[in-house]
N, C-alpha and C positions, 0 to 999 in steps of 0.2 A: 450575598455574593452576586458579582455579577451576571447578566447574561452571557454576555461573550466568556469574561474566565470560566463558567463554568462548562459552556461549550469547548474550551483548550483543554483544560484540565478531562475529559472525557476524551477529547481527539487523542490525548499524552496518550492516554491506561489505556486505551485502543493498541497504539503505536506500541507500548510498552509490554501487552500483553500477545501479539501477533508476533514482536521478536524474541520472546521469551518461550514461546511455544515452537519457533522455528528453528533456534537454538535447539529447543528439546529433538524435533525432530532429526536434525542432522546428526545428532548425539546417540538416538538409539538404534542407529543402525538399520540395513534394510533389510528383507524388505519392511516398510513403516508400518508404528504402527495404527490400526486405522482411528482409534480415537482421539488420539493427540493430532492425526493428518486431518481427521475433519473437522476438531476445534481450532486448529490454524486457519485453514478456509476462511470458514463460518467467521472466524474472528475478523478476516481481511472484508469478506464481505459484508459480514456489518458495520465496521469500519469507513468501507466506501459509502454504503447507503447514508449512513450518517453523515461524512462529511458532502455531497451529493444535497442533502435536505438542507445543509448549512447554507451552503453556498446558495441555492434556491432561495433562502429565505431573506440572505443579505441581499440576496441581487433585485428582493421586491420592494427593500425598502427605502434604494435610491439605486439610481444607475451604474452602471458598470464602468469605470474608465476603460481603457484601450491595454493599461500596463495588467488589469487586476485578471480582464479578459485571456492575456496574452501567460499570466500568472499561473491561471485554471487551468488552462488548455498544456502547457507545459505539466504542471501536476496530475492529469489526467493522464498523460500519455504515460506518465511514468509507473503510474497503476495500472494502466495497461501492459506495459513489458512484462510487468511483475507478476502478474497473474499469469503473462500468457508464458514467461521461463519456470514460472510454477509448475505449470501444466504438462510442459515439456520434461521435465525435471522428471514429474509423477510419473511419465509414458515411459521415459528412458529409466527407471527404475522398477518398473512391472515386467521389465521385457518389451516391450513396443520400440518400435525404429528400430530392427536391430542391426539396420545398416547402416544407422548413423553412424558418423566418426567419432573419433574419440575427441579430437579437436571441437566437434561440435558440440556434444556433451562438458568437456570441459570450461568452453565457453560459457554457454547456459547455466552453468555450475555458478562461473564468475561475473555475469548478470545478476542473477538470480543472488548473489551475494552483497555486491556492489549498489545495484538499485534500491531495496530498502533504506539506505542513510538519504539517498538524494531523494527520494519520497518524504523523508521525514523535513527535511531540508525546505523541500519544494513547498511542502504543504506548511511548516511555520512562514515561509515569506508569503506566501499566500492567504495565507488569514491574515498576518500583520496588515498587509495590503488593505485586504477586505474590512477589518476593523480599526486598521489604526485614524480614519477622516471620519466613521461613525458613532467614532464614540462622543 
């Protein structure tokens, strides 16, 4: 098997296992509970550390275009929301903010819903990118 398929097929079971576990947590109800909330995490952030060492590793071994550049940084930002309406998510369900609106909250709800697909999205155009001239 190749390098790179086996690098996707790892990025997929990543993808595949953080929204199977997020599923789980929307599902039991709150307040969460905390082992299935920290193997969500943990799953997102070793998720990112891996695809983070990927991208590192493609970018050592020829240069970066402008679009592949323009690709990451777009992918990045969007595991940044995602973590950061996680977080938000987690405050507004412990009790914290409790002055937030509800419009806010629901908002963050529907981030926090919406942006996992366009991460998954972002990140298959973004490897394609990265691997489809290296191969």
């Amino acid at each position: 098997m190749s390098t790179s398929l086996s690098k996707t097929i790892i990025i997929g079971l990543f993808f595949l296992f953080i929204l199977i576990s997020g599923f789980g947590l929307s599902r039991s109800g709150k307040p969460y509970g905390t082992l299935i909330f920290n193997i969500h995490k943990m799953i997102g952030l070793a998720a990112g550390i891996f695809l983070i060492v990927t991208v590192v590793r493609i970018g050592q071994t020829a240069a970066l275009r402008s679009v592949e550049i323009g690709a990451i940084v777009v992918t990045a930002l969007i595991f940044v929301g995602l973590v950061a309406a996680g977080g938000l998510l987690s405050v507004f369900d412990t009790g914290g903010m409790a002055n937030a609106s509800q419009a806010l909250r629901a908002a963050t709800k529907a981030v926090h819903h919406v942006l996992p697909y366009l991460a998954i999205l972002s990140t298959v155009a973004t490897l394609y990118l990265l691997l489809s001239h290296r191969m």
